[in-house]
C-alpha positions in Angstrom: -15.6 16.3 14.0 -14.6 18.0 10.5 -14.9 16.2 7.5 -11.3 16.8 6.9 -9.6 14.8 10.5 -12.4 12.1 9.9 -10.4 12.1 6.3 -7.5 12.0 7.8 -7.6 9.5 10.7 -9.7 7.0 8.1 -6.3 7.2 5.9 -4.4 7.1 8.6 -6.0 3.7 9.9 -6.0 2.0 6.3 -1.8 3.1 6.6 -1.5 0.9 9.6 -3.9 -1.9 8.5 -1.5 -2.4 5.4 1.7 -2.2 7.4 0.0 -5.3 9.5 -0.9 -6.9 6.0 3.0 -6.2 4.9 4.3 -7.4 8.5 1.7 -10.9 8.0 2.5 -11.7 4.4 6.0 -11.5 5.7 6.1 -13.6 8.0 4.5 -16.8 6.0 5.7 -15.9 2.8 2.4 -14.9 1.1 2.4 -12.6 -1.7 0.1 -9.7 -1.7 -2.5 -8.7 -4.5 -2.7 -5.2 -5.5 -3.9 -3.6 -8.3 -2.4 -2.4 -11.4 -2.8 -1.0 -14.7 -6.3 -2.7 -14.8 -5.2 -6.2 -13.2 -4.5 -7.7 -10.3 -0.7 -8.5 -9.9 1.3 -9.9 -6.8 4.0 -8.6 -5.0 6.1 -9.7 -2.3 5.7 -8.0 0.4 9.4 -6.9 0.9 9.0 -5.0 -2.5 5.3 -3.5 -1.2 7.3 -2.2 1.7 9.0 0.3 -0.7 7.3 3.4 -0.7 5.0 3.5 -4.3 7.0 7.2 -5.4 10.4 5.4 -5.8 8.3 2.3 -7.9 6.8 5.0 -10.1 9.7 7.3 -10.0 9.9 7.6 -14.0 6.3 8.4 -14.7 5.6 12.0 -14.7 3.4 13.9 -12.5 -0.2 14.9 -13.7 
């Protein structure tokens, strides 16, 4: 296996483990950390669901 699909399915399976965290924290109204600017912050899960380009939409590209 190339370095490159092992990338890819190892991104691919962290993809689906955080739509199960999404789908649990849903469901019994948990919050979930995730870290920002330096800090941990928590989110509700219906606002995590968005994709991360549309909450970072007005900070430019490096």
């Amino acid at each position: 296996m190339k370095d490159t699909e092992e990338k890819d399915l190892a991104l691919k399976s962290m993809r689906r483990a955080a739509v199960v965290a999404r789908e649990r924290a849903a469901r019994f109204g948990l919050q979930i950390p995730v870290w920002r600017d330096g800090a941990i912050v928590f989110v509700s899960p219906e606002l995590k669901a968005q994709p991360d380009a549309a909450l970072n939409a007005d900070k430019p590209r490096e």
